[in-house]
Structure formats: structure tokens, C-alpha cells
N, C-alpha and C positions, 0 to 999 in steps of 0.2 A: 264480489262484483255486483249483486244484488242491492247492497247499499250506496255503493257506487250511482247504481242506478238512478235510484230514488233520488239522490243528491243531486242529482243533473238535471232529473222531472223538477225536484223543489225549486231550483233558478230558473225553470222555464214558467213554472206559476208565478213568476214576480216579474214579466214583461208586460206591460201593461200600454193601453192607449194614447194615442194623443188627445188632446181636446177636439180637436177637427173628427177624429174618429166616433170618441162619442157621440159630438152632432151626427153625425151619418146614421149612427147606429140606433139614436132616439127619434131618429125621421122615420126608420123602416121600411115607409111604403112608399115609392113614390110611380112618377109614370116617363116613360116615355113618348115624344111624338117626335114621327118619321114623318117628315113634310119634304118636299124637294121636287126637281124635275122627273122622277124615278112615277111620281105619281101619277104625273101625264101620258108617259110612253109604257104603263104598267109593267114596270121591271121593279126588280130588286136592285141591280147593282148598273147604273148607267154607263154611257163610255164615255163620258166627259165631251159629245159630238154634239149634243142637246142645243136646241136653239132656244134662250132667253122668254123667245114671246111665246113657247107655249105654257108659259109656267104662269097660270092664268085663274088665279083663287076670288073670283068673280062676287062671291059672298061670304069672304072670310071673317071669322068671328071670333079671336085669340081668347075675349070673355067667356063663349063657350066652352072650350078648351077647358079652361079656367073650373066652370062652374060642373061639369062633367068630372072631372078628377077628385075635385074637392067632396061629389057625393061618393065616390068610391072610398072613402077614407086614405085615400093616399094624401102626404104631405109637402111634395113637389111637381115640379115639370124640367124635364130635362130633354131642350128642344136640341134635336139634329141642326144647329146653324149651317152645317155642311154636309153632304154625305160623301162618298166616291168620285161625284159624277165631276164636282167640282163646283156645284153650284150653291151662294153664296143667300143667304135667308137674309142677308141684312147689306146695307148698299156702302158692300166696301170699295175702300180706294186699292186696291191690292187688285182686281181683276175687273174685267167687262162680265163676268159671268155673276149675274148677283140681280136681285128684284128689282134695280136700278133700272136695268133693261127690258123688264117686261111690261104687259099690260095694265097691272097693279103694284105700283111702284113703291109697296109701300115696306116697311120696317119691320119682316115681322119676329125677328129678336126683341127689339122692343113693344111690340104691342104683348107679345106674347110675357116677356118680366111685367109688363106694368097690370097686367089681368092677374098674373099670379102675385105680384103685391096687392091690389085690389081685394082678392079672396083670400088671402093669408096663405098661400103658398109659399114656397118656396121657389127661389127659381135656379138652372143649373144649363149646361150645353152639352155638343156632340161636336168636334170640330175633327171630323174624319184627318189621318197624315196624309191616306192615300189620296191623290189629286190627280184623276184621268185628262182634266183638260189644262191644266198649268203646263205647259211646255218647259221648267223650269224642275219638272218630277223626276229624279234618277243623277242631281247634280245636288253640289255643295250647296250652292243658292238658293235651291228649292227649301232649306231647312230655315232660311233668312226670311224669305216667303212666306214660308206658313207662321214664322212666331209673328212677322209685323198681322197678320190674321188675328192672330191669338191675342196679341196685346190691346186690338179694336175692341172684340168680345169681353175682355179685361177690363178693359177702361171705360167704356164706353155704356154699361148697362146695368149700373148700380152692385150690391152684393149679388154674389153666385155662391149656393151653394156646394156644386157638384163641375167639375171639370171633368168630361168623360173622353178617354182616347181610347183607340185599339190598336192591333198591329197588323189591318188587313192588306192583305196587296196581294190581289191575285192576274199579275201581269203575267203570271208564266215563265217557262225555263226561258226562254227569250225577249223577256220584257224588261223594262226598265228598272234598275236597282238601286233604292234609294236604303240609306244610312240615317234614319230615324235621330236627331237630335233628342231624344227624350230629356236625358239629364238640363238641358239647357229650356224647354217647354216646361218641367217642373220647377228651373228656377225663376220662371218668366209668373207663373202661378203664387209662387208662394213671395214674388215681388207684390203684386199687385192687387193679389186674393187670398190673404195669409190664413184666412176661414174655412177656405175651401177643400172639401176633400177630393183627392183625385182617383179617379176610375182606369188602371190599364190591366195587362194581366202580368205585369211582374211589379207590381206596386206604384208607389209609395204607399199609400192609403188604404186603400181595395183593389180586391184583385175577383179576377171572373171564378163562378164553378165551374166554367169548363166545356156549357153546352147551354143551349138556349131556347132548351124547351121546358124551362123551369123546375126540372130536377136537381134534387140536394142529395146531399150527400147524407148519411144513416147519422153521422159523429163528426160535424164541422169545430175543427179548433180554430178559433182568432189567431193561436201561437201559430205558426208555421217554419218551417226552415228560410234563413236567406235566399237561400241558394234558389228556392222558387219564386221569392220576389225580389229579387238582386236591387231594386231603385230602392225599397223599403229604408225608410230615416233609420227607423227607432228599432235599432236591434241590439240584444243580448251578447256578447263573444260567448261560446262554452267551451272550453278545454280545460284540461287537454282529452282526448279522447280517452275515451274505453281500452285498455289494455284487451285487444281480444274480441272485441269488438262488443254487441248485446248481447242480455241473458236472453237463453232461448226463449225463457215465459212471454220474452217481449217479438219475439220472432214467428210466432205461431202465427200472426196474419203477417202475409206478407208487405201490404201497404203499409201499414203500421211498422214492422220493422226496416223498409227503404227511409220513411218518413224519418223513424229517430235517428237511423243513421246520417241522414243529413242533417238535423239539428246539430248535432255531435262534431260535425264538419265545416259546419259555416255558421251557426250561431243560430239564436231564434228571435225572429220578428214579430210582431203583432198588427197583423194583415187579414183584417176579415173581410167575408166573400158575399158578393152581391151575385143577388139570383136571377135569370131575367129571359121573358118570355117577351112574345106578343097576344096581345087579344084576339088576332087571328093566326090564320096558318102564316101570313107573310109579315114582311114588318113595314112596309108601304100598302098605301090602298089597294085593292084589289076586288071589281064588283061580286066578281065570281065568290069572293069567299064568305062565310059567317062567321060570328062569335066563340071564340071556345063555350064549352057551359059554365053556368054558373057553378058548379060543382067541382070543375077541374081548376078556375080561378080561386075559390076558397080554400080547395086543399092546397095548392102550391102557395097561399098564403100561411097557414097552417105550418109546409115543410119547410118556409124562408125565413119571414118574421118569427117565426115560431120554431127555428131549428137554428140560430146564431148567424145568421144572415139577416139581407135585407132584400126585398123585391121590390124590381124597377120590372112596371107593366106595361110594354107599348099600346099607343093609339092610336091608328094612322088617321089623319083629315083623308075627306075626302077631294076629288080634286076643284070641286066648290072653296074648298077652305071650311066645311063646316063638319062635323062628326057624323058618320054614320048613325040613324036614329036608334039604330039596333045597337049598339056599341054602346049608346049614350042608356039605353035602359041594360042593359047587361052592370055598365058602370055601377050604375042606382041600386040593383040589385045587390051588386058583390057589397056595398060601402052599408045597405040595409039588412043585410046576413052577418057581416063584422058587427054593425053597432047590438046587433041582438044580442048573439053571441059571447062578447066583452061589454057590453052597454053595465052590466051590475055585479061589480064584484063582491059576491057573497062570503067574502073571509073578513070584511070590516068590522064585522057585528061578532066578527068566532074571538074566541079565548086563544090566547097562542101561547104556549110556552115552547122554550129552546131548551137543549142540550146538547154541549158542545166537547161531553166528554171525550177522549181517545183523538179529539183533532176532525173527527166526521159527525159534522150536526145534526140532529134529529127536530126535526120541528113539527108540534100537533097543535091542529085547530079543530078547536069545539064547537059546535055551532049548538043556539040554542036548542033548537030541535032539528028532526032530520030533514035536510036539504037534500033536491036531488041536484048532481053535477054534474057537469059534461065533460067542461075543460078546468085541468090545474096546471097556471102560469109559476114555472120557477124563472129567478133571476140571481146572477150573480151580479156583486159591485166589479166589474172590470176594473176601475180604477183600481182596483188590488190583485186584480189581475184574474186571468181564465185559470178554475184550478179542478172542477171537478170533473172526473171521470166516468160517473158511474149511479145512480139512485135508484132507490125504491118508490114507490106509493102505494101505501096500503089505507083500509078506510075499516073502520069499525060497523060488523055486519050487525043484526037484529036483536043478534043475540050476545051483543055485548063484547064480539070478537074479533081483534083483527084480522083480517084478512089481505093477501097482495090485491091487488087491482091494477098496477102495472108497474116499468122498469123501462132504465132509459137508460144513457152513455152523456155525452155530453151538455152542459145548461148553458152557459155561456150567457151574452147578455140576453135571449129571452128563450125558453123553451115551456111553448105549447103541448100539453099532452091531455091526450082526448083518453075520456073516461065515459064511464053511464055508471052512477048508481044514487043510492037512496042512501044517507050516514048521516051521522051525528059527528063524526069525526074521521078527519081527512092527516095522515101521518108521510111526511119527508122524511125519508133517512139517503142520509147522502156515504153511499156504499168504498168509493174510494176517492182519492184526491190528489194533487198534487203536493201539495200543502190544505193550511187548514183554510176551505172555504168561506169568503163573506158573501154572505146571500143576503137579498133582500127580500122584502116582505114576500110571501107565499101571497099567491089570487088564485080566488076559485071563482067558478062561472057554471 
């Protein structure tokens, strides 16, 4: 049964990404920004009752926006076009509820793509399903509704990187019951935005960790079961099942043994997880609140870009339209602790040799003389798909001797692992695998 086993791990290291995925996954970092009526009446979630003219960004500045993100090192913007409330960032023909009606009547889906083409951004959206003020919310019609929505933001605003949905509706046991068209909003995307990766939490593309205070998980796989992202394209079948079900070896954690047992049961997909916080406590403005620290933004960059995910950091404008000043140096700071941090990677200059004996590669880097290091970046080629399970890192001490320095679980496409020492020589050994991993080049920092 044991090799059984391993035969079933082996077909799951050979699901591999799509090219939309890759982009996602080579972007990393990007931002969010919560703009809408929500900012004026200082709420989180609207009731769709909002009147038009208080949505009044008096001095708004989508450029700043722009130039604020772009010092954070993130590589997109992924603007809330909509949130709950029902109110509409750009002046569609589908409602009266949209900046067509307000005081500044102006566009700010596109002010907002053309600043992040301006700065080399990337640009992406948020077009909430749930719609508090659409009187068409809890019928068939309302799903007709929202895609001609969808198809404006499609069509209308050059390339998108990132199509973000959710599945909120918190109308209550007596609220309105709406039947989410997903499968048809994913083929309205991949008509008009075949680039695009999509954000929900049961796929196609990405799917959430779970909570949204920028915690990750210890051992994030890309593979996942269907059965957790049922939209997901690109999936593996595995059968037939396990006579008998797992060896225990694989049952001693229990997530871990739910997890394979669903691979085993519906196949495995290749669905990696986006991590995602805001800058502050809320994810609209709010005066009352301050900046996380810079410490807690580093590290959950650290645990996302740097644990096989990616992190989307909200922004919220303020209800000026322009960014909090505190927010905007917090930004500078986090994108000035990344650039130090990864700014020099010191493995260019080391000596590298491989060994790929037994199927589990060993890779050492020599450096001319001793370097101290912080951080050692590993990466897998995902294009061959997520295969390791398991590494070492050890560094050669003073005296000529290896030594551990730490140990990790899954690399996936980028895993950060923070170190301190003083070597000549920095050693991978990749402890177990699915199959036999392709890695790519080791960086040290």
C-alpha cells in the first residue's frame, strides 16, 4: 500500500500551472484599494440605501494611488469597481448608482488603469456579486445584471490582470437568496480576458487562505483537491482509490490525511493561495484607525510571497480621494525593507554544484569568502510541477563543518527562509519529494 502510495504522490507532482497562474504567481505582491460609498458613511459593508452625492472625492489622485504602491514593491492594483453597497466606481449604464451621479463625476476605473499603466503596474478589479441596492438581487435576472457589469469592466478598460470575486452575502436567514452564476462570470472572463487570473474561493485560478488577517499556513501546496475548488480548469483524475484507504504514516496529522483523502476522491488541481490583509484594522477608511507596523507587513510578506502564495495588501483612499500620509510612508518604508533585504543576491558570485543522486538534489554554494546571510530564497520550476515536501539547510561553520541552520516543508514557487550566520558555504538538501524536484537557482541575501 505504501507504494501505492507514493504512485499517487508521483501523479500529483505532474499537475502543473497554467500560464495565467504563472503571471499571478511572478507578480506576488500586489495591493488592494477599497474605495466606494462605505468611505463616506464610515462602514464596512453598506446597505445599498447610500445616496450618490455623498460619494464626493473632492481631491482625488488615482496617480498617487499609483506612485504609493509602486514604492511598496508591489506589482499591481486591484481596484474594488464595486463593493456590497452596490455602488458603481465607473459610470455604468446598468444602474443610477455609480460616479455618474455624484459630485465628481469622474471615471475612476479608468483613471485608476491608466496611472497603473503610467507606473508599470499592473491593473485588475473587485466586482462584488453581492448587490444591496440592485432590486434585481435574489432572481434569475440579477445574474444577467451583473455579467452585462462584468462585460463593461471587460471591455472597456484595456488588459486586467486579476478578476477578483467572493461569495459574500450576509442578508440572513430571511434575506434575499441569490444563485451565483459563477461558471458563466468565468466564461464571460476567459471570453474577453483570456490573461486573466481569477480570484474566488473555490477557483479556477486562486483561491483564498481562509481568513484576512494575513496569516498562511506552515506548508501551502499549489496541488490541492478538486473537491475544494470545484470551478478549478486544470485537474488531474486519480483513481482508483486506495484499497483501504491511507497508510497510517500518512494519517498522523489529521489535515494532511482529510486532504489526501480527497485528492484520492476527486482528483488534484493546481490552485494556489492568495493571502490578504489590509494596512489597517478595516479595509475602508476609517480616521480612528493607524497603520499595521512595519514589522507585521514584512513578516506576512515573508509568510506569503515567501511561503507559495501571493499577497494582496489593501489601501483604503481617504474620503478626499487621496491616501493617508501615514499609509503612504508606511508603503515607502515596507517597499524600502524589501528592496534592502532582496536588493543583492549574494549566491551570483558562489560556486554551485548539484547532486541529483537518489532523485533528492543537494545543492552547495561556495562563496568566495565568508558572507553573512539572513535570507535563503529556494524555488521550484512549477512548470514541472509542486514536488517537494521537505528540506534542509545547513552552512559550513569556522571550522570547516557542516552544521543545520534550519529545515522547512514545502518550496513551491518561492520559499523565504530567514537565517543569521557567518559561511563560506550555504548547502540544500532536498529531504523528500514527490517526484524528482526541478529547482531553480538557490538566492542568498
Amino acid at each position: 500500500m505504501y507504494e501505492d502510495f507514493r504512485a499517487f504522490l508521483k501523479t500529483c507532482a505532474h499537475v502543473t500551472p497554467t500560464p495565467r497562474q504563472l503571471m499571478w504567481y511572478n507578480t506576488g505582491f500586489y495591493a488592494f484599494i477599497h474605495f466606494s460609498a462605505n468611505t463616506y458613511t464610515d462602514r464596512e459593508w453598506g446597505d445599498g440605501r447610500e445616496d450618490p452625492a455623498i460619494f464626493n472625492p473632492y481631491d482625488l489622485d488615482c496617480g498617487e494611488w499609483a506612485r504609493a504602491v509602486k514604492a511598496s514593491g508591489a506589482q499591481g492594483i486591484v481596484l474594488t469597481a464595486k463593493h456590497h453597497c452596490g455602488f458603481c466606481l465607473w459610470p455604468t449604464a446598468t444602474t443610477e448608482q455609480s460616479v455618474k451621479n455624484c459630485p465628481v463625476p469622474r471615471d475612476i476605473v479608468r483613471e485608476t488603469a491608466d496611472a497603473c499603466r503610467e507606473y508599470g503596474l499592473k491593473f485588475g478589479f473587485y466586482l462584488s456579486p453581492w448587490d444591496r441596492n440592485c432590486p434585481l438581487y435574489g432572481s434569475d435576472a440579477y445574474n444577467d445584471f451583473y455579467k452585462a457589469q462584468l462585460t463593461e469592466l471587460l471591455t472597456g478598460y484595456g488588459d486586467i490582470f486579476m478578476v477578483w470575486f467572493d461569495g459574500a452575502c450576509g442578508e440572513g436567514p430571511n434575506g434575499k437568496k441569490q444563485v451565483y452564476d459563477f461558471p458563466g462570470y468565468i466564461d464571460l472572463v476567459r471570453r474577453y480576458q483570456p490573461d486573466a487570473c481569477i480570484f474566488y474561493d473555490r477557483g479556477p485560478d486562486v483561491r483564498w487562505c481562509g481568513n484576512e488577517s494575513g496569516s498562511a499556513r506552515h506548508a501551502e501546496w499549489a496541488v490541492v483537491p478538486q473537491e475544494l475548488v470545484p470551478l478549478c480548469e486544470n485537474v488531474t483524475p486519480l483513481t482508483p482509490a486506495l484499497p483501504g484507504g491511507l497508510p497510517d504514516i500518512y494519517n498522523t496529522d489529521a489535515e494532511l490525511g482529510s486532504l489526501s483523502n480527497m485528492l484520492y476522491s476527486s482528483g488534484a488541481a493546481f490552485c494556489g493561495a492568495e493571502i490578504d490583509m489590509s494596512i489597517r484594522p478595516g479595509w475602508f477608511y476609517h480616521a480612528n484607525e493607524q497603520p499595521h507596523s512595519l514589522e507585521r507587513l514584512f513578516e506576512t510578506y515573508l509568510r506569503s510571497v515567501g511561503g507559495n502564495a501571493c499577497f494582496n495588501l489593501n489601501v483604503p483612499p481617504m474620503p478626499s480621494g487621496r491616501l493617508d500620509p501615514k499609509d503612504i510612508a508606511r508603503l515607502q518604508e515596507l517597499g524600502d525593507q524589501l528592496r534592502a533585504a532582496f536588493g543583492d543576491n549574494r549566491a551570483r558570485d558562489a560556486a554551485v554544484s548539484y547532486d541529483a543522486r537518489g532523485g533528492r538534489p543537494t545543492v552547495d554554494l561556495t562563496f568566495p569568502e565568508a558572507r553573512r546571510i539572513r535570507y535563503v530564497t529556494l524555488r521550484e520550476d512549477l512548470r514541472e510541477g509542486q514536488r517537494v515536501e521537505s528540506f534542509r539547510l545547513w552552512f559550513e561553520n569556522a571550522d570547516g563543518v557542516l552544521s543545520r541552520l534550519s529545515q522547512g516543508t514545502t518550496i513551491g514557487n518561492r520559499r523565504i527562509v530567514r537565517v543569521d550566520c557567518l559561511t563560506r558555504r550555504v548547502r540544500v538538501e532536498i529531504t523528500a519529494a514527490r517526484d524528482v524536484p526541478v529547482l531553480l537557482p538557490v538566492e542568498v541575501y
